[in-house]
SENU-477511 format. One record per residue: residue number from 1; residue in one letter; chain; x, y, z of N, C-alpha, C in turn. Coordinates in nm, 4 decimals. Last residue first. Layout:
<pts>
PT  NUM  a  A  X  Y  Z  X  Y  Z  X  Y  Z
...
</pts>
This chain:
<pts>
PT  113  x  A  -3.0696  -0.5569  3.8041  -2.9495  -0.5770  3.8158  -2.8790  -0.5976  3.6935
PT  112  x  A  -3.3663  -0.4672  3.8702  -3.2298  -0.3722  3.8744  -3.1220  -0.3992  3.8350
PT  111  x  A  -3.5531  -0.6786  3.8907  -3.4877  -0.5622  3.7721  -3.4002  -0.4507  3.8007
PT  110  x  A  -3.4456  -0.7950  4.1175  -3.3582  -0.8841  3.9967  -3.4483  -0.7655  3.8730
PT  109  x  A  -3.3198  -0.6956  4.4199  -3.4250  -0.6380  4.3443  -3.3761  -0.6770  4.1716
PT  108  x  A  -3.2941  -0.8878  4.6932  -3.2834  -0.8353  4.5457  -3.3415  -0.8045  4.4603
PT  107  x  A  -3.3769  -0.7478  5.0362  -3.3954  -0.8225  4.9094  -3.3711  -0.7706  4.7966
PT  106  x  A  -3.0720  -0.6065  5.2226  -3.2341  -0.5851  5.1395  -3.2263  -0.6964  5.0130
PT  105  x  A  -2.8678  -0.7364  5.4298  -2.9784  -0.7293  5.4048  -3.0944  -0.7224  5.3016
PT  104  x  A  -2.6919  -0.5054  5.2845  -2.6352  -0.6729  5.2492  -2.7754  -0.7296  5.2677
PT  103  x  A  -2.7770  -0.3046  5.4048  -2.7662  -0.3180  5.2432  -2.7490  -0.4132  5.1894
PT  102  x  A  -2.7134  -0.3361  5.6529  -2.8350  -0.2963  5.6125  -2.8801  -0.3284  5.4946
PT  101  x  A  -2.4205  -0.3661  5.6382  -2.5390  -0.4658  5.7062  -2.6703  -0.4612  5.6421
PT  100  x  A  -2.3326  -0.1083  5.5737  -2.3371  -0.2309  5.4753  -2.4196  -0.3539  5.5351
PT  99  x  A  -2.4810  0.0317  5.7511  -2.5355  0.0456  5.6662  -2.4854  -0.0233  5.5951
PT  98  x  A  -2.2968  -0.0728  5.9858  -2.4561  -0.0914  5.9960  -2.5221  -0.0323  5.8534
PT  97  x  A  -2.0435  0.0209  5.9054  -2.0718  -0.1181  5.9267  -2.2165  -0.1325  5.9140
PT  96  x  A  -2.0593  0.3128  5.9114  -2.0351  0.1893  5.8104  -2.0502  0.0606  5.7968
PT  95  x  A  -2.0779  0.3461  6.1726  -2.1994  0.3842  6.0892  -2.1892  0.3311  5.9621
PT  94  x  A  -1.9005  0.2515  6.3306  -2.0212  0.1274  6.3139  -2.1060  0.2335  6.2175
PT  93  x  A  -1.6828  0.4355  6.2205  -1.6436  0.2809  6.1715  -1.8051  0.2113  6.2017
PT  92  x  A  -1.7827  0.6588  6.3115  -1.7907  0.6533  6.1457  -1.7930  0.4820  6.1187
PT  91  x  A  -1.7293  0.6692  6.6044  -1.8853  0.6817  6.5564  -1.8769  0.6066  6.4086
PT  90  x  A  -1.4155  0.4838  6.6100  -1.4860  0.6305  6.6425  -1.6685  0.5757  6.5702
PT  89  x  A  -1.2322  0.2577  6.6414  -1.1981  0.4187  6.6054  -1.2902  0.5270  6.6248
PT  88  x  A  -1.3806  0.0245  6.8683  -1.4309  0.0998  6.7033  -1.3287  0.2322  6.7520
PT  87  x  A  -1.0904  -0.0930  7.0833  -1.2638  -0.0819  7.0301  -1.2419  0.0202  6.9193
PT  86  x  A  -0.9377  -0.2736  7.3418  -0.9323  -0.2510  7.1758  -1.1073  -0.1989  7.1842
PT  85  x  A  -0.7263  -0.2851  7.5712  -0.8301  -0.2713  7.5254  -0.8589  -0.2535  7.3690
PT  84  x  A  -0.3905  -0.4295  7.7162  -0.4802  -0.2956  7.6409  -0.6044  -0.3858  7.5625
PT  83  x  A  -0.2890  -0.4567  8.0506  -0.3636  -0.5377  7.9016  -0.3989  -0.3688  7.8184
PT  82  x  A  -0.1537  -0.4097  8.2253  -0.0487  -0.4909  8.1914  -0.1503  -0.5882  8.0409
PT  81  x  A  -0.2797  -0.0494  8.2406  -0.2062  -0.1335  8.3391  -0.1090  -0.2254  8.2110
PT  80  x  A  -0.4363  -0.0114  7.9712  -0.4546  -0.0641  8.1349  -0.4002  -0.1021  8.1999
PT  79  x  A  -0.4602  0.1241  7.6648  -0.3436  0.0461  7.7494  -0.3647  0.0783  7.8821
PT  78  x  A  -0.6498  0.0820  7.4346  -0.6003  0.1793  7.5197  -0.5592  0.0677  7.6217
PT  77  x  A  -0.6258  0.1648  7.0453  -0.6021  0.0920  7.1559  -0.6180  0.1763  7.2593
PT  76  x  A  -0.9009  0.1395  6.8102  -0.7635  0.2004  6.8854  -0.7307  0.1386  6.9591
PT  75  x  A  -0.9737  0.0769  6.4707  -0.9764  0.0547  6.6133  -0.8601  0.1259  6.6330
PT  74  x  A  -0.9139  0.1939  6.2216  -1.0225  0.1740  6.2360  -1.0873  0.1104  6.3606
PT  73  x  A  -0.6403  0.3411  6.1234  -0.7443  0.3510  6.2295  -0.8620  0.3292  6.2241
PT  72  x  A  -0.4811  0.1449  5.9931  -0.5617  0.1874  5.9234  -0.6733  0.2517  6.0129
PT  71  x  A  -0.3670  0.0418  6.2336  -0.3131  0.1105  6.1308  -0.3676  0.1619  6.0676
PT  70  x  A  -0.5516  -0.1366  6.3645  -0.5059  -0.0001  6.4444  -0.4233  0.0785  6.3169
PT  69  x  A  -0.5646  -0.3462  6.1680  -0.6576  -0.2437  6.1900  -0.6234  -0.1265  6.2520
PT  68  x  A  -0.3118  -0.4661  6.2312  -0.3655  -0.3870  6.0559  -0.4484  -0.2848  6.0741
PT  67  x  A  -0.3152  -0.5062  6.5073  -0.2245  -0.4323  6.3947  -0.2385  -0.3596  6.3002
PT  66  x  A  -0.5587  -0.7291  6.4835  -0.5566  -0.5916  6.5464  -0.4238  -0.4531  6.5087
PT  65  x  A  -0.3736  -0.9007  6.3139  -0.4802  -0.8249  6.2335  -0.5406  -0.6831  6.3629
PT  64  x  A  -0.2204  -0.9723  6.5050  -0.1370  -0.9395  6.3329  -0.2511  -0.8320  6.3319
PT  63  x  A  -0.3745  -1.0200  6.6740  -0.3065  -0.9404  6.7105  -0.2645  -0.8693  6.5933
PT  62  x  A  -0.4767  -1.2720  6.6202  -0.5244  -1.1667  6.6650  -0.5249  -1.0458  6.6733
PT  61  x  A  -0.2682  -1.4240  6.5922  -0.3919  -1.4043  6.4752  -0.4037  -1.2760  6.4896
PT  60  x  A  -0.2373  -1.5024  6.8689  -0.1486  -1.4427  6.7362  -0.2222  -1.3559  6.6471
PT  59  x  A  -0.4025  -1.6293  6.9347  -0.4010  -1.4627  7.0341  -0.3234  -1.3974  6.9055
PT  58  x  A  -0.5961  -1.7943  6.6581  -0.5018  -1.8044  6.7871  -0.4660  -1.6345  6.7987
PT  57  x  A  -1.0042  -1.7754  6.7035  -0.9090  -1.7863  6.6586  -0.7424  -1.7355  6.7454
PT  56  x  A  -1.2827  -1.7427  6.8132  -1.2283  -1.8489  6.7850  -1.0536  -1.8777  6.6932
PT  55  x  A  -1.3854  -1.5133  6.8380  -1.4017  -1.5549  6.7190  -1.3278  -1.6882  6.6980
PT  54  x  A  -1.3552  -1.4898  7.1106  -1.4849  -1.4736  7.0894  -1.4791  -1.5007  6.9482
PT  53  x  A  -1.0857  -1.5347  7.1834  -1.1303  -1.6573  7.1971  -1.2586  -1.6551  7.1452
PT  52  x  A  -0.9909  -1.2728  7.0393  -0.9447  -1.4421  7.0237  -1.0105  -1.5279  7.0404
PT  51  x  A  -1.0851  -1.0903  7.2472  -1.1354  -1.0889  7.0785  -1.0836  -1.2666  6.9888
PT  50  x  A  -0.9246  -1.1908  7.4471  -1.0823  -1.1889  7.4660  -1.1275  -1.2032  7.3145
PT  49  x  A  -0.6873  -1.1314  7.4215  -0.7115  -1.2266  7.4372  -0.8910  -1.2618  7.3970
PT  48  x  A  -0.7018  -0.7961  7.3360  -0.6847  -0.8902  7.2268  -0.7020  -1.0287  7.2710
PT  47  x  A  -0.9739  -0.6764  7.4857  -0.8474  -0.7714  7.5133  -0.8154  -0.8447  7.4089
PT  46  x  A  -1.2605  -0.4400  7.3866  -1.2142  -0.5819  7.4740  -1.0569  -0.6257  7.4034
PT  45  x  A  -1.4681  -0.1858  7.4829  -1.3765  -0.2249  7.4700  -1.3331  -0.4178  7.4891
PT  44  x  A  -1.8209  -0.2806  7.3655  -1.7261  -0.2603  7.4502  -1.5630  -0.2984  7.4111
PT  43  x  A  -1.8937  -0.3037  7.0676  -1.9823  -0.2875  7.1693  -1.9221  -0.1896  7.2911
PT  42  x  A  -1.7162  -0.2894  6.9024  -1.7922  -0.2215  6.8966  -1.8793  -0.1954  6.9893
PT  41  x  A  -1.5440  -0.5422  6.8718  -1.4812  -0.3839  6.9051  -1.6210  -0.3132  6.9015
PT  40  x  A  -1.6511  -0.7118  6.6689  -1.6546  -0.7953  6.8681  -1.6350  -0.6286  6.9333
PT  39  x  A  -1.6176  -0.5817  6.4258  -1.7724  -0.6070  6.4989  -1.7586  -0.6105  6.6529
PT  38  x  A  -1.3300  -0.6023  6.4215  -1.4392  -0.4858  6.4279  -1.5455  -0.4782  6.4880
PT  37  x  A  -1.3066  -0.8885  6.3956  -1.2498  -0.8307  6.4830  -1.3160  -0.6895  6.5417
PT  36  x  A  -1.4853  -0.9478  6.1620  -1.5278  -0.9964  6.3314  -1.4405  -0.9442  6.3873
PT  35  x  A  -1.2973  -0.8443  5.9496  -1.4327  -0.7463  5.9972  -1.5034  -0.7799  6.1655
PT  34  x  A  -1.1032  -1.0126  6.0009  -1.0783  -0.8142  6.0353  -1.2029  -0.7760  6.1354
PT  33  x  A  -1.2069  -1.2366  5.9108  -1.1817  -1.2003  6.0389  -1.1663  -1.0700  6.0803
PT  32  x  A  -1.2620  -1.1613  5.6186  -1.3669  -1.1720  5.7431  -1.3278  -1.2210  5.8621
PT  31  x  A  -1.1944  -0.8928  5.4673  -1.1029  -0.9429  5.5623  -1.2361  -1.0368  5.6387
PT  30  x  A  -1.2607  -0.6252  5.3935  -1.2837  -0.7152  5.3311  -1.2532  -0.8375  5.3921
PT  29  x  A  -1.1211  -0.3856  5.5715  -1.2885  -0.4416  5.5863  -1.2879  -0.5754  5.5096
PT  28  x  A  -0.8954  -0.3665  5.3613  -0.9275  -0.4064  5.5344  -0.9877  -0.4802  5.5728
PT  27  x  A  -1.0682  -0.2567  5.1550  -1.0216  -0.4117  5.1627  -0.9588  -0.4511  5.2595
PT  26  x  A  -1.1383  -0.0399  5.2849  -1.2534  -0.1067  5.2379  -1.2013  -0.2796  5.2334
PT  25  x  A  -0.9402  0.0793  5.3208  -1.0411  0.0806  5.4502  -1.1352  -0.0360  5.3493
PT  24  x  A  -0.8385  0.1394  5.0892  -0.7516  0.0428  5.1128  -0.8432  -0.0120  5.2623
PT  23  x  A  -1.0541  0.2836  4.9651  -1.0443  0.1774  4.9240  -0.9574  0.0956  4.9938
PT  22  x  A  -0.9763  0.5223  5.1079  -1.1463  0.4683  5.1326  -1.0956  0.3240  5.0650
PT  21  x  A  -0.7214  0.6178  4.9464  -0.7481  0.5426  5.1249  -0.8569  0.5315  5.1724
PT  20  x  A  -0.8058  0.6019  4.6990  -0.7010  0.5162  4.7319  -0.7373  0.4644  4.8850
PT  19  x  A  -0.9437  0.8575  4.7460  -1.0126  0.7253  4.6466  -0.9327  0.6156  4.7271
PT  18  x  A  -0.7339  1.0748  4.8085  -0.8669  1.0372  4.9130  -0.9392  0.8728  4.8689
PT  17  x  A  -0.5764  1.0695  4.5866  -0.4987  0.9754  4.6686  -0.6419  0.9346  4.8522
PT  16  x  A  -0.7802  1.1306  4.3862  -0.7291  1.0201  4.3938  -0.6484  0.9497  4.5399
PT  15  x  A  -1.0786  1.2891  4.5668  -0.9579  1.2699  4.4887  -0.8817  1.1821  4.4857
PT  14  x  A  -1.4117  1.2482  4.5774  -1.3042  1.2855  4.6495  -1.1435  1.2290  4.5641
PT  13  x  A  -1.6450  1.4505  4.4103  -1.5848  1.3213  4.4034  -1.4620  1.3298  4.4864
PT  12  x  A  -1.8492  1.6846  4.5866  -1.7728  1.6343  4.4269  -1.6811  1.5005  4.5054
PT  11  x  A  -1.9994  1.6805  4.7856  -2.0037  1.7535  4.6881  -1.9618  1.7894  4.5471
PT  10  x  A  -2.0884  1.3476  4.9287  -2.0375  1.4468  4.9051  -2.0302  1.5368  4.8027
PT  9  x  A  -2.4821  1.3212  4.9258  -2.3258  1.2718  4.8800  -2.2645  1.3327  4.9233
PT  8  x  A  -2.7341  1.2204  5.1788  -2.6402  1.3308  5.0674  -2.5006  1.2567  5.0043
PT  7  x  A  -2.8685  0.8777  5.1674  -2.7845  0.9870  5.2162  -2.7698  1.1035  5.1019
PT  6  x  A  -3.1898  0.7972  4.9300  -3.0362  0.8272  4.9751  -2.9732  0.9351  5.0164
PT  5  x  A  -3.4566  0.7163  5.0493  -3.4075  0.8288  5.0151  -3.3044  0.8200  5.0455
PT  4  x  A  -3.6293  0.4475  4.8945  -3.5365  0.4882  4.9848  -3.4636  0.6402  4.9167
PT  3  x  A  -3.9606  0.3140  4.8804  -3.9269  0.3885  4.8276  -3.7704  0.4834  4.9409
PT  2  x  A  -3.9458  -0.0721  4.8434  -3.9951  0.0732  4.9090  -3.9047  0.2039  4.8777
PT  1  x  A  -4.1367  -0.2470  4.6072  -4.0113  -0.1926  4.6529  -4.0378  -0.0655  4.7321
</pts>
């Protein structure tokens, strides 16, 4: 096993109603279209049409859940003329993403569990 140095924490535990809204981001996230919605958002902005057809699902769909997400800012929008754009809320949303990637990744370690 290799030897991993975990991030800092924060300095004390963040408080209930802070607990509440990491968790409601989390079951957002839980979502596996959400999350392909997120992912397709990360690279480059793209078209709720576009995010549709790249996961295969209807513009509707699409949209409900671009909704959810813009609510829970974890994408934004930006409005072009007669389309708006969609991409990651900011730096934090792929630094989360790539370290549950990361973590989903590592082999199991079956004395640990």
């Amino acid at each position: 096993m290799k030897n991993v140095i975990p991030a800092p924490l924060p300095d004390a535990m963040p408080d209930l109603d802070s607990r509440r809204e990491i968790a409601d981001l989390f079951r957002i996230l839980g979502d596996p279209t959400r999350l392909g919605i997120v992912y397709a958002c990360l690279d480059a902005p793209m078209a709720a049409g576009d995010i549709a057809d790249k996961l295969e699902i209807s513009p509707s769909l699409a949209s409900h859940h671009l909704r959810l997400l813009r609510a829970a800012r974890l994408v934004r929008a930006d409005r072009r003329g007669k389309h708006v754009y969609y991409s990651a809320a900011d730096e934090h949303v792929s630094c989360v993403l790539s370290d549950m990637a990361e973590h989903a990744a590592e082999p199991v370690d079956e004395d640990h569990l």
